[in-house]
N, C-alpha and C positions, 0 to 999 in steps of 0.2 A: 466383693459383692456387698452391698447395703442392704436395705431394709425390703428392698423387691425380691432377692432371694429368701428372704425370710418366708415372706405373703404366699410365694408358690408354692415353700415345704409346705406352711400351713394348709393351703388347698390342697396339697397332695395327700395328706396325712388324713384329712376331713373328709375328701373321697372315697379313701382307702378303707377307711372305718365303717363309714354305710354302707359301702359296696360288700365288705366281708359279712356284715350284719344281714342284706339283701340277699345275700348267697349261700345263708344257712350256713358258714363256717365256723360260727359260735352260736353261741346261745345266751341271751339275756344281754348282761353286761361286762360277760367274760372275755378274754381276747384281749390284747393293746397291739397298737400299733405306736413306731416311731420312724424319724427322719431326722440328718443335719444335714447340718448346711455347711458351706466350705471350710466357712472358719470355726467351724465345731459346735456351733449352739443347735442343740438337739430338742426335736419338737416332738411330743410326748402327749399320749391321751390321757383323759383324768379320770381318776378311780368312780368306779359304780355309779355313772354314769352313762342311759338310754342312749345308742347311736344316733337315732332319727330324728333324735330335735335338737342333736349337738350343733354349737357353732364352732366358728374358727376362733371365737373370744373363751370357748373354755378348754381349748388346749393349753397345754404348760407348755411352756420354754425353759432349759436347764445349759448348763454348760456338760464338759464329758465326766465330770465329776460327780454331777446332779445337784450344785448349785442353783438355786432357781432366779430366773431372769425374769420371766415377765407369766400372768399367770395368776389369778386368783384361785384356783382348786389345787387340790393335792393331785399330784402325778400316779399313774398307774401304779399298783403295788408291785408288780414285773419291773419297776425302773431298771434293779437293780441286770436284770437278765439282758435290758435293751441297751446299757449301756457299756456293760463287758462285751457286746457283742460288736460295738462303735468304737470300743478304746481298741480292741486287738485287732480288727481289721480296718483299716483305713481303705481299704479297696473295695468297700460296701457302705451304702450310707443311709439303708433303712432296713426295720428290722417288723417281718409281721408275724405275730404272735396269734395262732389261732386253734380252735379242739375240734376243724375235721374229722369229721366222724369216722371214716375209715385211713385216716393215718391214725386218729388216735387208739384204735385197735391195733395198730401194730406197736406200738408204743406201750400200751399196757401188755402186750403179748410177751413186751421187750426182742420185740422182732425188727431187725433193721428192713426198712420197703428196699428190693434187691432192683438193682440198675437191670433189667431186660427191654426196655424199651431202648429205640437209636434216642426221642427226644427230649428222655429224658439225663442219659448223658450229657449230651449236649449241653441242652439248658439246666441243668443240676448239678453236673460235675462226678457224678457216681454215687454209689449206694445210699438210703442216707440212713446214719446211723444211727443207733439209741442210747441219750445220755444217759448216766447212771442218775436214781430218785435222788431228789432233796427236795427241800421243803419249798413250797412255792414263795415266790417273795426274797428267796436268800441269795446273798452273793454267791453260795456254791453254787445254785442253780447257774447261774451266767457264766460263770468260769468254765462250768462241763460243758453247758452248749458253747460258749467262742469256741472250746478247745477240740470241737468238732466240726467245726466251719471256716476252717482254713484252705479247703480245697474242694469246695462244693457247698451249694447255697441252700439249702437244708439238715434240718438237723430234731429227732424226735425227745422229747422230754418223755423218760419213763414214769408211767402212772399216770401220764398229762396231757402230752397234747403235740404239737408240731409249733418249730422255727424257722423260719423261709427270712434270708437275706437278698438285698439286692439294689442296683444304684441308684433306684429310689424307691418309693414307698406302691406306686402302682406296679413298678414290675415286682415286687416281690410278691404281691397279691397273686398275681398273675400265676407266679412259678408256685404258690400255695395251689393252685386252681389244678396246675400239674400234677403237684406231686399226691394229691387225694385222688384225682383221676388212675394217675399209677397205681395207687394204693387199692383202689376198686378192681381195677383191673386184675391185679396179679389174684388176689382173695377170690375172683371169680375163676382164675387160671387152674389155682392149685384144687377147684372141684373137678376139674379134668384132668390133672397129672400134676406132675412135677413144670415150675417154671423154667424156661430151656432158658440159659445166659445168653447175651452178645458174645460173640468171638475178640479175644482178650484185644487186641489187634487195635478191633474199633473202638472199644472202650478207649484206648489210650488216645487215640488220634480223636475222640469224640471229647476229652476231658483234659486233653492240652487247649484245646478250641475255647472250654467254657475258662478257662484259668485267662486264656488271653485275654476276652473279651473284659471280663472280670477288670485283669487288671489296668484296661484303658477307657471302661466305662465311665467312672469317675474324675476322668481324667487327674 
């Protein structure tokens, strides 16, 4: 693919940003979102930088090392998060970084959001867990989330916030849109009892389903 799949990360990615911004999933100019593309050049938001007047001209372009290709601003301070999360999975190829309000309660709780819905299995992959704290900005951070999103497409930063992968840069918004929904949901559950599991059963046959999908989405 040439320079046209370039153009449509960058719309996707440019979308992706407003629409998280639009949806009250951050606040200000916190959050990044990224995307690559076949042959690995990864499209990356630029640091403290307003969504709403963003163009496609101030995203970066990086290779998977964070080399920069094309790109007059500085790339998200998270680079280092988006790009551990694109070097260890090659079966994902966007990464959206966002401080949803009620995932990031479970996150500071250091509470993983527990898989009791069917669609969120499904479309998640099962529970999603909480990475241990480092500093934001650091290679450790990206290390502990890739090393919990090898089998399910979210993943919580403790003290922080939520990481939602996926095979491009709108569906991973999308499965954000989930797993905060979950996250409201269950918060509101556990004021009337304990949250009751899926039957082990369905989880399994619910989270071979997302692994498959996973693995032929990006072809």
């Amino acid at each position: 693919m040439g320079d046209s799949e370039l153009d449509a990360v960058r719309r996707d990615v440019l979308a992706t940003l407003q629409e998280m911004d639009r949806s009250g999933l951050t606040e200000g100019t916190a959050g990044n979102v990224s995307a690559r593309t076949s042959d690995g050049r990864v499209v990356l938001s630029p640091t403290a930088l307003p969504y709403a007047g963003m163009t496609e001209a101030d995203l970066v372009v990086t290779d998977l090392d964070g080399k920069r290709l094309d790109g007059n601003r500085a790339p998200t301070t998270e680079i280092d998060l988006h790009l551990a999360c694109l070097r260890r999975h090659a079966d994902i190829r966007a990464v959206v970084h966002s401080h949803a309000v009620h995932a990031s309660m479970f996150a500071i709780a250091g509470h993983p959001i527990p898989c009791v819905l069917e669609e969120f299995e499904y479309y998640v992959g099962g529970d999603v867990l909480v990475a241990p704290y480092h500093r934001t900005g650091t290679a450790a951070l990206g290390d502990a989330a890739a090393d919990r999103l090898t089998d399910r497409a979210a993943v919580l930063l403790a003290n922080h916030g939520l990481v939602v992968v996926g095979a491009n840069a709108a569906e991973a918004l999308q499965l954000t849109r989930l797993v905060e929904r979950a996250a409201r949901i269950i918060q509101g559950a556990r004021v009337l009892g304990e949250a009751v599991p899926l039957p082990e059963e369905i989880r399994a046959e619910f989270s071979a389903e997302y692994l498959e999908r996973r693995r032929t989405a990006v072809g």
